[in-house]
N, C-alpha and C positions, 0 to 999 in steps of 0.2 A: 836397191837390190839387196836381198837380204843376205850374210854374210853364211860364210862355210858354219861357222861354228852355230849359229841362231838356227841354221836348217838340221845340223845333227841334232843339239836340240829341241827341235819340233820333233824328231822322229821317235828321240825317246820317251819324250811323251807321251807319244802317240802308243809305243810300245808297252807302258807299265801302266797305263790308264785301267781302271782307274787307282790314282793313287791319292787324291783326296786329300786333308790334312791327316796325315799321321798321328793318333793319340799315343801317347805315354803310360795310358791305363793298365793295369794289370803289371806293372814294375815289383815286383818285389822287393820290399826295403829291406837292410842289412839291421844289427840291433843299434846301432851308430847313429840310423836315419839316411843312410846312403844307397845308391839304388842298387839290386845284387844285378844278377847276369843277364842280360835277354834276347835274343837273336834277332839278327840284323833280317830283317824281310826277303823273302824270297824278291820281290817288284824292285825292292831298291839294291841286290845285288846285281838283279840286272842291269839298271840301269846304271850305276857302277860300272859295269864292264862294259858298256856300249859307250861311255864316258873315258875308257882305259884308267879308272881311275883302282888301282893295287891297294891292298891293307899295306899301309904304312906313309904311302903318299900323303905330302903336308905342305902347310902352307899358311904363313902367318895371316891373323886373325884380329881384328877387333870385336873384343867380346860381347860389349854392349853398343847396338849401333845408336843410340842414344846419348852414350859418355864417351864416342872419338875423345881421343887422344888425352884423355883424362893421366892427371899422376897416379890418383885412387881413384877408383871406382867402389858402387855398393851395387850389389845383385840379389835378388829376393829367390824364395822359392819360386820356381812355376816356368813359365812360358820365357823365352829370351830369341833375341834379333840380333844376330850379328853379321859383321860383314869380312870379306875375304878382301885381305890390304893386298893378294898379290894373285896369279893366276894358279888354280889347283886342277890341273892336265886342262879339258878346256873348259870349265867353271872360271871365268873372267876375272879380276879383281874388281870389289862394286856389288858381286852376288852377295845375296844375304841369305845365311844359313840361321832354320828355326828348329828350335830345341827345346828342351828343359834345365835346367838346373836345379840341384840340390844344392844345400848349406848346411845341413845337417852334423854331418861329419867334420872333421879337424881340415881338411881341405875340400874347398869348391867341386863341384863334379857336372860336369855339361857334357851332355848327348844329344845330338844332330841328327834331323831324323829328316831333314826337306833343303834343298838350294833353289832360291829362284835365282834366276842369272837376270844381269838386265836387261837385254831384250828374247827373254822366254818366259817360257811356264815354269809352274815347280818342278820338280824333281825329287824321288826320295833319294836318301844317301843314308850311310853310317856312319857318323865322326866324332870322335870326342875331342874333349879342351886338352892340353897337356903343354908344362911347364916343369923342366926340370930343378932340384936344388930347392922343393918345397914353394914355388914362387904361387903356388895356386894356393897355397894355406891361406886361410882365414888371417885377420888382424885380431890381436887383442880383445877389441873393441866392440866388434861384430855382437849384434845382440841373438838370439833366437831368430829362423827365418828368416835372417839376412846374411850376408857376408861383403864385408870390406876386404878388397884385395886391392896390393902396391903395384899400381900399375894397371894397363887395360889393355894388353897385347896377351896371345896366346898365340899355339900350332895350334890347328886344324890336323887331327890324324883318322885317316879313312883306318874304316875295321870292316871287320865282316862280322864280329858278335860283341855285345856290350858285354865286359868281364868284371 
């Protein structure tokens, strides 16, 4: 029998359809290489609220679901998989949230633009990475198009516009 949370769920699916993979296209980058501002969708505000999930609501994060539990990790430009280590309202922990990342600029920059939970469909969302005390800065080392960062945990923070 399928649980409360997999039938809400289905519904908001049902509701924000179609919601497709979400591109990233049209970002305007900063002079840095960072991405500037872009508004959070109308489909995945909804779903958002059908989710009760609030700007600011968060919830630890592996950034790359690839390198669990890693000391360092390295991240590229482009497409990223990460997974929620804990429950984000009722987004399970075990979902994986799919983004973009930049490396461009002096720290990492991830934008969340779909959750699939594990037993649903996708969903869009708005979220970005954040790490207080500069923990998201780049390493030394980091060449072009990539970034080494200490560590592989982040928050997950719901928005309603990329700033």
């Amino acid at each position: 029998m399928p649980t409360t949370k997999a039938l809400l769920l289905s519904s908001i699916v049902l509701l924000t359809t179609p919601s497709g993979c979400t591109t990233t296209g049209g970002v305007v980058l900063r002079p840095d290489g960072t991405p500037g501002p872009q508004e959070c969708p109308e489909e995945a505000k909804k779903a958002m609220r059908y989710m009760r999930l609030r700007v600011g609501d968060d919830a630890w994060v592996s950034l790359d679901a690839n390198q669990l539990d890693a000391r360092r990790i390295t991240l590229y430009d482009g497409p990223i998989e990460s997974m929620l280590d804990e429950d984000l309202g009722i987004l399970e922990s075990t979902t994986r949230l799919y983004g973009q990342v930049w490396t461009s600029g002096p720290q990492v920059v991830i934008r969340w633009y779909e959750a699939h939970p594990p037993d649903g469909e996708k969903v869009p969302i708005c979220a970005v990475a954040r790490l207080s005390r500069d923990q998201m800065r780049k390493l030394p080392e980091s060449k072009p198009g990539m970034a080494i960062l200490e560590g592989s945990k982040a928050a997950a923070y719901i928005v309603d516009a990329f700033r």
